[in-house]
C-alpha positions, 0 to 999 in steps of 0.5 A: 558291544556288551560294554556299551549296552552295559552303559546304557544302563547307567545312563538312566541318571537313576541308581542301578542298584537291586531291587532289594526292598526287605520282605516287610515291604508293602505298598509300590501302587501308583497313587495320585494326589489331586490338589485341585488348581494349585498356585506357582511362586511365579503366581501362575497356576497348575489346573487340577494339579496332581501328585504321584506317589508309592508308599513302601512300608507301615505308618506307624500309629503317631504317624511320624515315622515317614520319608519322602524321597522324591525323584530325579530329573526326568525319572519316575517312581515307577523307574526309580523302585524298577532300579531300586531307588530306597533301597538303604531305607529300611522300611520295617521302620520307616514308612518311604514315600517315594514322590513323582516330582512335577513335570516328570510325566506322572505328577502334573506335566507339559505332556499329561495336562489336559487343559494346559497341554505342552507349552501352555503349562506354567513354568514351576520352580523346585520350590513348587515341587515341594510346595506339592509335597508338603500338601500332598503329605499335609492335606491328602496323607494328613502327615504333618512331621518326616522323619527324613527326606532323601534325594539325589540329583534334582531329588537332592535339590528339593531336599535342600529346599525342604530343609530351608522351606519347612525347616521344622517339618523333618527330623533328618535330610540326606541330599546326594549330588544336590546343591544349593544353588547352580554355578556358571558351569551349571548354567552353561551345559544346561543353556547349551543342551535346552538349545540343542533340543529346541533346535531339532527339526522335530521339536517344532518349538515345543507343539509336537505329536512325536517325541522328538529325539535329539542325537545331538541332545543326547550325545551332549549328555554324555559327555558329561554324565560321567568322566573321560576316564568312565567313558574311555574304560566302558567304550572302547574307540572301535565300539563307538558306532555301536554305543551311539547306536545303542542309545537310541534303544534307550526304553526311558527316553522323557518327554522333551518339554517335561525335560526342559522344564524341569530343567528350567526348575534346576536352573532357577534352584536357589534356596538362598532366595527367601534368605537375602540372596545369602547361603550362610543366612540359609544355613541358619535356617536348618534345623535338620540333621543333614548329609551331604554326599558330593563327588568332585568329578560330578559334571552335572551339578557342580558339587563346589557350593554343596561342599561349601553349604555343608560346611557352613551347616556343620552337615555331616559331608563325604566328598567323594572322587569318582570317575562315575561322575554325577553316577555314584548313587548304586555305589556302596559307599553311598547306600552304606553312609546313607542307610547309616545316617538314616539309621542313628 
């Protein structure tokens, strides 16, 4: 049982690194951005959209010693500074921003907007979200160069859009289990998990007032969240029922159709859409100093494309295999190779 409550951990999809943020740190208020309506790519709008955020660390007086560090999917900056999200930032020169990406309950959301509640709210793309950011920083923050953007999972995703999107805008990109595009394996557990929340009783077809919990959803998840061999060393077979059990006690539990949609943004990623449906006419489109950290073993994002990309793009690239699976964001090799880059 202590194994499995230690799993439950992990399950987060957030590193479960220390809270080590250095003495120099200030700053970890929730803050908020009003945009005002903001229009979509699809040409739909978000009503009153807002933009949460946290800064950690000083601006220096040029104003050019910011990074961004937007979350993953179905996370908060609140969950992401709780687990230690930036810690291999070193904020006595960097001024981190960490970036509460839409549809994640804090920024504009199904769950939180007012006058486009549930599935009344427009579907957004991760070139929304860093469509958001970037006039969050121009025009609320008046920030107008990054020194870096950092991300991992759906966070990495939208640095690889920044990259392509504002190619000038940053001087470095750190992207950690992203890719560039979805593969057909992708595309496939993804379907097959927005079908198993939406065929849940509780769900009723996106207008609930309870938070429906999908076992079936959630149990999908973690086949694949990790590896068979994680799995088997950190659940033995007899503790099973209680493993199962214990995920139900998960105090992070995401708004269903927050989840969906931003699932929905993942499944549409493409950063070759605005360079003729090619990755190596949007490899020629970086200008930034770029790293790549792909695990072959991640059964979330397929890493085959991101290898691929970093390729073309000369990135710096570690490839790793690790039977954390998509998980290998609290590993030390990674917050060292990071913090390193960052650092150069």
């Amino acid at each position: 049982m202590k194994q499995a409550i230690l799993f439950l951990v992990v399950i987060l999809q957030l590193a479960t690194r220390q809270n080590a943020y250095s003495q120099a740190t200030t700053g970890g208020r929730q803050q908020y951005a009003a945009l005002g309506d903001f229009t979509l790519e699809n040409g739909q709008h978000i009503v009153d959209c807002k933009i949460g955020y946290r800064t950690f660390g000083k601006l220096n007086a040029t104003r050019s010693n910011a990074l961004i560090y937007p979350t993953s999917g179905g996370s908060t900056t609140a969950m992401m500074e709780l687990f230690g999200a930036g810690t291999e930032v070193d904020t006595t020169r960097f001024y981190l921003i960490l970036v509460d990406a839409l549809g994640n309950g804090v920024s504009s959301s199904p769950s939180n907007s007012v006058s486009q509640p549930k599935t009344s709210f427009p579907q957004f793309s991760i070139r929304d979200m860093v469509n958001t950011q970037y006039k969050m920083l121009i025009d609320k923050l008046n920030i107008h160069h990054l020194a870096a953007v950092v991300g991992g999972s759906m966070g990495a995703c939208q640095a690889l859009q920044w990259a392509v999107s504002c190619p000038d805008f940053m001087d470095k990109v750190v992207a950690i289990e992203g890719t560039p595009k979805l593969t057909t394996y992708d595309l496939l557990w993804m379907n097959t998990y927005k079908a198993a929340v939406k065929s849940d009783t509780a769900y009723h077809a996106g207008n609930y007032t309870v938070n429906p919990d999908s076992r079936l959803a959630t149990h999908m998840m973690q086949l694949i969240l990790t590896t068979p061999a994680y799995l088997n060393n950190a659940v033995p077979a007899d503790s099973l029922s209680a493993y199962l059990a214990s995920l139900e006690k998960n105090p992070f539990k995401v708004d269903a159709n927050n989840f969906l949609w931003q699932t929905d943004a993942v499944m549409k990623q493409d950063i070759t859409t605005k360079a003729g449906g090619s990755l190596e006419n949007a490899a020629k489109l970086i200008k930034a100093k770029l790293l790549i950290i792909a695990n072959k073993q991640d059964h979330i994002i397929n890493q085959t494309l991101a290898i691929k990309f970093a390729e073309m793009t000369k990135a710096q690239l570690i490839v790793m295999d690790n039977d954390l699976g998509h998980l290998i964001f609290n590993e030390k090799s990674v917050i060292e190779a990071t913090g390193k880059f960052l650092g150069e």
